[in-house]
N, C-alpha and C positions, 0 to 999 in steps of 0.2 A: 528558474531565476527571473521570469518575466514578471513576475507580479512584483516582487521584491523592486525591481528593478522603472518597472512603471508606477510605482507607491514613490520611488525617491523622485523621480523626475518631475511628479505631477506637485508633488507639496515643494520641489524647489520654484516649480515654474509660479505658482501661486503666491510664496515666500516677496518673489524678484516685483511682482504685478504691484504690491503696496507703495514700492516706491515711485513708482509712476503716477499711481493714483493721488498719491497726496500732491504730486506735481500736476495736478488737473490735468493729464492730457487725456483726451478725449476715447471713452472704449475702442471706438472702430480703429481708432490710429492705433492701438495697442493690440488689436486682432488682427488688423493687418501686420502689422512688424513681425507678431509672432508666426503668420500663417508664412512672411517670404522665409525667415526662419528653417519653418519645416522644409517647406519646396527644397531650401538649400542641403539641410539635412540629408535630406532624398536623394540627394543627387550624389553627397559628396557618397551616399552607401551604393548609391547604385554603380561609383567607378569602383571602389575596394570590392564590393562581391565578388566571389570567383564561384563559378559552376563546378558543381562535384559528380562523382561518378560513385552512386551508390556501392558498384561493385568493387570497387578498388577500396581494398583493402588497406590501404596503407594511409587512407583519410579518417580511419577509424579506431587505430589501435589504443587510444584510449575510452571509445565508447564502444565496441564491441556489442556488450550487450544490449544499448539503446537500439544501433544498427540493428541487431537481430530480432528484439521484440518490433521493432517496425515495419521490416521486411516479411514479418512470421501474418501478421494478422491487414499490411496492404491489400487494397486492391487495385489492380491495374486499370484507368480509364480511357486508358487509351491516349494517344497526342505526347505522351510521356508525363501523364496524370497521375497519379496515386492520393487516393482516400485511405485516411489512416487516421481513423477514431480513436486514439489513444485516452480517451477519459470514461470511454464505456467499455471498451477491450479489450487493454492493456492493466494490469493491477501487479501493483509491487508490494508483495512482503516483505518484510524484515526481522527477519528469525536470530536470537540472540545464540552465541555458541559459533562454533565450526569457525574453518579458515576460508580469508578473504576467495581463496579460489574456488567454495564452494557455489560460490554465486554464479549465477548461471537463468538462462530463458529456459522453461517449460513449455514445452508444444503442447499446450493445457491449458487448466485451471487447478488450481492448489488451493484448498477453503481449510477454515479452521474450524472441523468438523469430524465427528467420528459415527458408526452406523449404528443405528437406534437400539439395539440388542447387537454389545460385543463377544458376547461369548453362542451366540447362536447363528449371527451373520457373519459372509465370508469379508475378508478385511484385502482379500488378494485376487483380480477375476482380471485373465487375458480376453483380450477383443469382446469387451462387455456390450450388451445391449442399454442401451439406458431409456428412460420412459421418466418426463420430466412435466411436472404437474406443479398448476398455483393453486390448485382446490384442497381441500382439507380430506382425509381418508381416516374419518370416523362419523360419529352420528352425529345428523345434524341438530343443532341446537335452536331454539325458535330464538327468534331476534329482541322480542321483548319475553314479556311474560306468560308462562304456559303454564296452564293448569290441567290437571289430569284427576278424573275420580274414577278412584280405585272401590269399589265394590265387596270383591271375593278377593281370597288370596292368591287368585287363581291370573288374578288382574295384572299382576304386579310380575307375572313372568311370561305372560303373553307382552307385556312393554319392552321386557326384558328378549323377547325373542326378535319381537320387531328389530328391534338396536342390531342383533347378530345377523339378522338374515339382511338388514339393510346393508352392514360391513363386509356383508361374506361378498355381496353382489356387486359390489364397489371391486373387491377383489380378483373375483372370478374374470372383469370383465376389463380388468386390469394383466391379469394373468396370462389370458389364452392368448397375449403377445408374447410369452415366455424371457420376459426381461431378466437381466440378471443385476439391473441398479435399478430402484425407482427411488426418485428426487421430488419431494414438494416443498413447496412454499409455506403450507400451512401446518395443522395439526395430522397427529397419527397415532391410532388408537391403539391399544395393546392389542386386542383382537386382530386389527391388522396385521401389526408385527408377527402374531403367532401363523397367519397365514401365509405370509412373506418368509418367514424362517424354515417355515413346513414346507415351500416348496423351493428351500435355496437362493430366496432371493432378499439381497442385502438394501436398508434404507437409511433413508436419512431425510431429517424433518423439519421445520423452521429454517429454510435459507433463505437469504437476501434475496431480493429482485434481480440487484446487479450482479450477483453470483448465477443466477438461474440463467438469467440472461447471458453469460459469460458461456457457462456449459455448453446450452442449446448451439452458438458460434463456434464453438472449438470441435464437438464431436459429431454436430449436423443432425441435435434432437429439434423437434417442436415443445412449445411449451404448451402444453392445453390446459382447458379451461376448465374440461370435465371431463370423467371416466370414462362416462359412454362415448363420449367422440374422439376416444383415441381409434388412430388408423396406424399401419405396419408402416406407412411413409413418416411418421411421426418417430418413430424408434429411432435412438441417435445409435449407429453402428461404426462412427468414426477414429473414437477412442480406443485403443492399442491398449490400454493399462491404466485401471483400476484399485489402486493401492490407500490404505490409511499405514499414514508412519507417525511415529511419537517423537519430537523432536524437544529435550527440557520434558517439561511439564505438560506440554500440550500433544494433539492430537490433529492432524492434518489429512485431509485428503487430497489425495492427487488421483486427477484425471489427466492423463499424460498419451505421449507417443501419438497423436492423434494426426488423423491424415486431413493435409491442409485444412488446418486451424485460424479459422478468425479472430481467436482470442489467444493470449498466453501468459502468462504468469514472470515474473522479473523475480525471481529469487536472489535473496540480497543476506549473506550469513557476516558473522566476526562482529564485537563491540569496537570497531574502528571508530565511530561516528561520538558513541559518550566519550572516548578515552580521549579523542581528540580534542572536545569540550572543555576536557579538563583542563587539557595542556595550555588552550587560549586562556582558559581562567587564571592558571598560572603567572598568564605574559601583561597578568595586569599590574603586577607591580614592579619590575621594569620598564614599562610602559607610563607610568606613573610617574617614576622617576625623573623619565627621557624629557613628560610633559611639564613635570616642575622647575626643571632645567633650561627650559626655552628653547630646546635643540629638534633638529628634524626627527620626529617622532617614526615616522615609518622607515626614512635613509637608516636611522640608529638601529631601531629594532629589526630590522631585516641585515645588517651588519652580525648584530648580537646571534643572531638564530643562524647563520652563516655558522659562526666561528663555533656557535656549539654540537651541530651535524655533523662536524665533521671530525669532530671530537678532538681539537685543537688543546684545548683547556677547557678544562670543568669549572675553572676558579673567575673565568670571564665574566664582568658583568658591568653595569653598569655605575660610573661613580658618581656621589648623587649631588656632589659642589659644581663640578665643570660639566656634567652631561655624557663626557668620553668614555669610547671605553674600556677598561684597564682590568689587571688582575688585581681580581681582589685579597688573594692570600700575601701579594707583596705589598698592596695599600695598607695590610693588617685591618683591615674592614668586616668584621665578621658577626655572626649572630648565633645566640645561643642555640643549640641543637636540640635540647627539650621543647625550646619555646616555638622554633621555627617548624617543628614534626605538630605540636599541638594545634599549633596554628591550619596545617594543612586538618590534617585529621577531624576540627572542626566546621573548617569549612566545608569538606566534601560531606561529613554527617550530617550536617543541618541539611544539604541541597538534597542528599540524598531521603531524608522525615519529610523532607516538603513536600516532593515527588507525590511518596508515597500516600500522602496525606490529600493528594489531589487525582487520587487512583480510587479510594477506599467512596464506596458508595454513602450517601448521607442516608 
């Protein structure tokens, strides 16, 4: 809510400034006015702050989860300090399906990712080792143009052996850490895979920066830069559990259960958030109403939603002469049931092609 929040404040403060300016009064008198302003601001939050006690539970029971993803990846400075990087550490998914209780902190990272070969890699590995890499694990490609003359035919599979014995050595040298996850950033060659699968070890390819970076925090890998400089203090061994689950349509990894975790994941399930949408879209013609009426728009409409929560009358609404407001089955106020159901029907179809329409790649 702070940007939202410093977006309205700044274009009001802005807004107020014009009319001073057409009254010439002079910048510095108007920096000053605004700056004793703030000072007083300051002040008056500095008397209403109250200090909290992270642990007491009872400051928190509607943010539960916030608390726990912030607590999960703190660190204590000491003095009664905590750094808490929530923009590199913290990531919240929002997975469509399941109920509002599903949502829940992961002592993790959960990516939307599944292992490079799923029917030859395991998808399930208790207290994994992990080996996380930004370098690519196939043959290297020259940067511009490379030319090769081939000769004999004999050429063209000596090239071809170079490629395998370069990948096998990338491997090997990868391997003799006996990981049971390796993670890169970059590419990864089928050859690889087939090595990786041959010895049981499950991958995955193309991840973000800020994913990779996430892992390395929660299970205590290094991220290296190259094969040959991996070292056994590099291997993240802090991850408990190692799972891909299909959740809908998609595929997800989770790296979980992980012992003191710098990063963790906010899983957030249930279409609470569109259906709720809906409902304000709803409240715009009521709202409309209230507004053509001349009458308190927000006193009316928080009246209106009052009396239909609690399911007083279905027939409540508002009446559209006086503003008041009244039942409409004995005002005999009413609207056709075709027209009123088409009505909805098309407005959620159109929002819904629009969407979509701004989903579909050009």
């Amino acid at each position: 809510m702070e940007r939202p929040q410093l977006l309205f404040l700044l274009v009001r403060c802005f807004m107020l400034l014009e009319a001073f300016i057409d009254k010439s009064y002079h910048p510095t008198v108007i920096c000053r006015a605004y700056n004793k302003a703030l000072e007083d601001a300051l002040v008056v939050l500095e008397k209403i702050a109250v200090s909290i006690d992270v642990n007491d539970q009872n400051w928190f029971q509607q943010n539960d989860l916030a608390l726990d993803a912030t607590t999960t990846i703190g660190v204590d400075l000491g003095q009664g300090l905590w750094e808490v990087d929530i923009k590199k550490y913290i990531k919240v998914e929002k997975v469509p399906g399941g109920q509002l209780e599903d949502s829940k902190v992961l002592k993790g990272v959960m990516i939307n990712k599944d292992v490079v070969v799923p029917g030859k890699m395991r998808r399930k590995i208790v207290n994994p080792r992990i080996i996380l890499l930004d370098s690519p694990i196939e043959y290297k490609k020259g940067e511009n143009q490379t030319n090769a003359e081939l000769v004999k035919e004999e050429d063209w599979s000596v090239l071809l052996k170079m490629e395998e014995e370069y990948i096998e050595n990338l491997c090997v040298q990868i391997l003799k850490f006996k990981p049971d996850l390796v993670i890169t950033e970059k590419g990864l060659s089928d050859l690889a895979c087939q090595y990786f699968s041959k010895a049981g070890v499950s991958a995955i390819r193309r991840l973000r920066k800020t994913d990779n970076n996430r892992i390395a925090k929660a299970c205590g890998a290094v991220i290296v830069n190259r094969a040959d400089e991996l070292e056994e203090s590099d291997v993240g061994t802090g991850a408990g559990l190692f799972e891909v689950k299909k959740i809908g349509d998609e595929f997800f990894v989770y790296i979980v259960e992980c012992k003191d975790p710098k990063a963790c994941t906010v899983l957030l399930r249930n279409l609470q958030w569109p259906y709720e949408a809906a409902a304000v879209a709803f409240e715009a013609i009521p709202r409309t109403l209230a507004q053509n009426c001349g009458v308190n728009v927000i006193r009316t409409m928080t009246a209106l939603q009052g009396k239909h929560a609690n399911g007083e009358n279905a027939w409540v609404g508002i009446d559209g002469n006086t503003g008041a407001i009244a039942d409409m089955k004995e005002a005999k106020i009413w609207d056709a049931f075709n027209v009123k159901a088409q009505t909805f029907k098309t407005a959620i179809e159109a929002a819904c092609d629009a969407d979509n329409e701004q989903m579909i790649p050009e």
